[in-house]
N, C-alpha and C positions, 0 to 999 in steps of 0.2 A: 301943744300944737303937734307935736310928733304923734301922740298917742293918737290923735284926731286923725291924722296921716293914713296912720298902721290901719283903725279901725277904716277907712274908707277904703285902704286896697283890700281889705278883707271882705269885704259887702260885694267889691267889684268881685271878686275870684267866685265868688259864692253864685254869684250872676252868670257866671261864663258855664255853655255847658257841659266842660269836663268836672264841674266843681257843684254843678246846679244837682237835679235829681237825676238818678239816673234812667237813662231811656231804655224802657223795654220794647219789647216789639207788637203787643197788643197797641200801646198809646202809638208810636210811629203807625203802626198801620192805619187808626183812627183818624191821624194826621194825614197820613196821605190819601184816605176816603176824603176827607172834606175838602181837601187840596182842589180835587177834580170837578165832585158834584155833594150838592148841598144833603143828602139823603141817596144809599143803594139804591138802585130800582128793585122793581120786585122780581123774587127770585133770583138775583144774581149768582154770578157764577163767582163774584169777588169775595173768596174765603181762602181763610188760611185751611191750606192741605194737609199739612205736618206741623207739627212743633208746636211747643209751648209759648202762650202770650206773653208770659213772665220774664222768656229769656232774657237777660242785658243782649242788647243791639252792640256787637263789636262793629258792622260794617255790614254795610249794605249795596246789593248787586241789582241790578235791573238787565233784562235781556228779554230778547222776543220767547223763549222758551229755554229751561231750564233744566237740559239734553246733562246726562254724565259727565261729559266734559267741563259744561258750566259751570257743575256744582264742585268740581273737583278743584278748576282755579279758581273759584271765590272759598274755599277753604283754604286756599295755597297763599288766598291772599288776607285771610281772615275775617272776612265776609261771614256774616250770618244769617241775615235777616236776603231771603232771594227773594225779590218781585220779579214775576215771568208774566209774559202776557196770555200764554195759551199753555195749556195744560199740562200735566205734570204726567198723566198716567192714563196719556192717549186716548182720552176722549173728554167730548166736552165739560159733563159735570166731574169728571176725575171720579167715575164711579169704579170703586175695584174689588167688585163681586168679580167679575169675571178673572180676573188677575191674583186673586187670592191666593193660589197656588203656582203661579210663573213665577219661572226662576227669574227674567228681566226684571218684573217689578219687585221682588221680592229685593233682590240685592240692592235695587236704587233705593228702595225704605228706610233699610238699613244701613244706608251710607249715608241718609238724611238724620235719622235715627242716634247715628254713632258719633258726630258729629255737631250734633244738637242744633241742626237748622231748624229753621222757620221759613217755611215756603207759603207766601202769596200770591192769590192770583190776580192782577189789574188789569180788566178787560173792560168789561160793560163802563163803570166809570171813566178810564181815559177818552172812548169814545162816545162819554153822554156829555159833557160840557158843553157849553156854548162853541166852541170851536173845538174840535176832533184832533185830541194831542198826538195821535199818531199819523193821522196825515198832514196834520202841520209839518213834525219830520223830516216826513217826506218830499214833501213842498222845498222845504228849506235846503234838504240832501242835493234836490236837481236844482234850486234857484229860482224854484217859480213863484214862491210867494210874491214876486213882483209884480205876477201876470195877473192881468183883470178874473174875478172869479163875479159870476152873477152873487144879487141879494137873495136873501130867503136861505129858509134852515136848510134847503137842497145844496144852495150856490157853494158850499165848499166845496163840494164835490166836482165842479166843476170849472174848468180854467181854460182861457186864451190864450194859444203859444203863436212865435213868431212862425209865418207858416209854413212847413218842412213837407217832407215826405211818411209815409209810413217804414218805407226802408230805413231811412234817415234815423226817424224816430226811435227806429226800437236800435239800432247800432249806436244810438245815442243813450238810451237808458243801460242797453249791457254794458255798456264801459263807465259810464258816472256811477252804477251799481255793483259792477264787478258780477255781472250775471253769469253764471256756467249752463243755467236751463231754460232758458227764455222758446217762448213760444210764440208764436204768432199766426192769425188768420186774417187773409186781406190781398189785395194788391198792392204789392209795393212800392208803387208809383201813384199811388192816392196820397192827394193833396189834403195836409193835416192843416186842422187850425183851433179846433174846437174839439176838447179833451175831455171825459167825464173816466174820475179816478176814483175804485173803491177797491182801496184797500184789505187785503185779507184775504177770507172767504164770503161774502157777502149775500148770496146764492143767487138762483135763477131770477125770482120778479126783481130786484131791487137792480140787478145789471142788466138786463130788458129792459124795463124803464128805463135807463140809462140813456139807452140806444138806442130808445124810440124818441129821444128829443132831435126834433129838426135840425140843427145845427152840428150833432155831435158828429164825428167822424168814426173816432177810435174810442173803445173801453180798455183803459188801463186797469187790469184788477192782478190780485195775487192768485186765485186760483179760480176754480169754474170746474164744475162736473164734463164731460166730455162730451156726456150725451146730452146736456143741456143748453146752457150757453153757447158751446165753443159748435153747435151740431146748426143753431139757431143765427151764429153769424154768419156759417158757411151758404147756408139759404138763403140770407138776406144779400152775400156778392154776387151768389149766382142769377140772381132776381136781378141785380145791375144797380144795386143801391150802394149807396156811400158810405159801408160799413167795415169795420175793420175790429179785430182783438187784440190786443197784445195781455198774454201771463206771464208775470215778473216772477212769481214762485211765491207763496205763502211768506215767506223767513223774509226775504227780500224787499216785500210789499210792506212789513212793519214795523223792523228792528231801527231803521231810523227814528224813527216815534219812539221805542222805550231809548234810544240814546238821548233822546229827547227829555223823557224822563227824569234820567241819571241827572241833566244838565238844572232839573226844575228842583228835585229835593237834595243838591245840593245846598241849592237856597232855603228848602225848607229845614233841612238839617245841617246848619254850619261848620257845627263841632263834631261832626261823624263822617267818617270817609263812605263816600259812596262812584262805584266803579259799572260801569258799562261794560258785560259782557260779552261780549257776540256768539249768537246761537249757530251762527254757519249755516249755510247752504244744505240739506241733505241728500241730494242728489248731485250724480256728475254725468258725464256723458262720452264717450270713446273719444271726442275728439279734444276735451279738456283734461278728464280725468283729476280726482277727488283735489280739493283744497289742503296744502298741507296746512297741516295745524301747528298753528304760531308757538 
C-alpha cells in the first residue's frame, strides 16, 4: 500500500511542470502562436529576432517594445524568453542591413547575445483573433468593456460612452493613462458619445474610415502621420463638422494589451514565471519632463 502511495506521488511530480519536460522557447513560442490564432498570416512579422529555440525558458517578459531598459530588468529578474509587440531594431520587419555597423544596434545585439535571450515578436497574431487582445487591454485599462460596442468584425473598434465632452475626454484618458504627450484636434466643447478606437499605428484609410462613420465623434488612436490624418481632421472642424482626434502616443495606445498578455500566458504557462514590463513613454515635454525610471 505504501509503495502504491510513493509510486502515485512520483507520476504526480513527474506531471507537474518543473518535473515534466523541460520547456524551451521554440515549443513556448508555438504555444503562444496557437494561443492567439489557429495559423501565422502570411508574411508575418511574428518571428523570433535573436536567440536560439533550444534555450530552456527560465522566465518570460511581455512588454509593448523591448527598449534597453527592458531587457536589462528582465535579465535583473531572470527572464529570458522577451515577447515585445513592436520591434526590436526600429523598424517594421527588424531589417538590419542598414544597422549593420551602428554602434546602438550593435551593443543592443550583444547584450541580447551575452545574455542568451530569445526575442519574439507578437504583433499580427494578438491582433488577428476573433477579438483584438490588445485593445481588449485597453478597454479593460479605462473600464469600457462595459459600453455597448456595435456587431461585426469592425464593432470592436468601436464604443458608446457616457456622454462627456472632448475636453473632458482627453483629461480623462491622460490621467487613467498617465499621459505626458497627448495630443489633440477638435473643439473642446464637442459633445462625445460615440468613439472609434485604433490602437497603434494603424495608418491613414483604416482612421478615415473611422471617421467617416455618421455617428463617430472622436478617433482615439496611438499615432497618425501629421500630414495625414491629424491635417484631414483639422479640415473636417474647419468645414463645421463633428469631428475631433485625440493621440494617446504609440507605447500608450498598446502596453495595456501586452500586460494583457502577461495575465493570458500565465495561464498558459503555470510553472514559469511570467512578468509585465513597461516599455515607458518616450517622449516628455517641458512641462512634465521625462518619467523617472522605477
Amino acid at each position: 500500500m505504501m509503495t502504491q502511495r510513493i509510486v502515485s506521488i512520483f507520476l504526480l511530480l513527474l506531471s507537474m511542470p518543473s518535473f515534466a519536460q523541460t520547456l524551451r522557447a521554440g515549443d513556448a513560442i508555438a504555444r503562444i502562436q496557437h494561443r492567439y490564432a489557429a495559423a501565422p498570416p502570411p508574411n508575418t512579422v511574428d518571428t523570433i529576432k535573436v536567440g536560439d529555440p533550444d534555450t530552456v525558458v527560465t522566465g518570460i517578459t511581455t512588454t509593448f517594445l523591448d527598449t534597453m531598459d527592458v531587457l536589462r530588468e528582465s535579465v535583473r529578474r531572470g527572464n529570458n524568453l522577451i515577447i515585445t509587440h513592436e520591434p526590436t531594431f526600429y523598424n517594421h520587419l527588424d531589417d538590419t542591413k542598414f544597422f549593420t555597423d551602428d554602434p546602438v544596434y550593435q551593443e543592443k545585439l550583444a547584450f541580447i547575445k551575452e545574455h542568451h535571450l530569445v526575442v519574439f515578436r507578437l504583433h499580427d497574431e494578438i491582433h488577428a483573433d476573433t477579438t483584438d487582445h490588445i485593445l481588449k487591454g485597453v478597454y479593460e485599462a479605462l473600464g469600457w468593456q462595459v459600453y455597448p460596442h456595435p456587431a461585426g468584425p469592425r464593432g470592436q473598434y468601436f464604443v458608446t460612452i457616457p456622454q462627456t465632452t472632448l475636453g473632458q475626454l482627453a483629461q480623462k484618458l491622460q490621467e487613467q493613462l498617465h499621459i505626458q504627450t497627448m495630443r489633440v484636434e477638435g473643439d473642446p466643447k464637442l459633445s462625445i458619445t460615440h468613439v472609434a478606437f485604433l490602437p497603434g499605428s494603424s495608418g491613414l484609410e483604416k482612421q478615415v474610415f473611422a471617421l467617416r462613420q455618421p455617428d463617430v465623434e472622436v478617433l482615439i488612436a496611438g499615432e497618425a502621420s501629421e500630414w495625414e490624418t491629424v491635417e484631414y481632421v483639422r479640415d473636417a472642424v474647419a468645414q463645421g463638422r463633428h469631428k475631433a482626434l485625440i493621440l494617446l502616443g504609440h507605447e500608450v495606445s498598446e502596453e495595456p494589451g501586452m500586460e494583457r498578455c502577461a495575465k493570458e500566458l500565465r495561464e498558459l504557462f503555470p510553472g514559469v514565471r511570467v512578468d509585465h514590463i513597461e516599455a515607458g513613454q518616450p517622449l516628455w515635454n517641458p512641462e512634465h519632463g521625462p518619467v523617472a525610471k522605477k
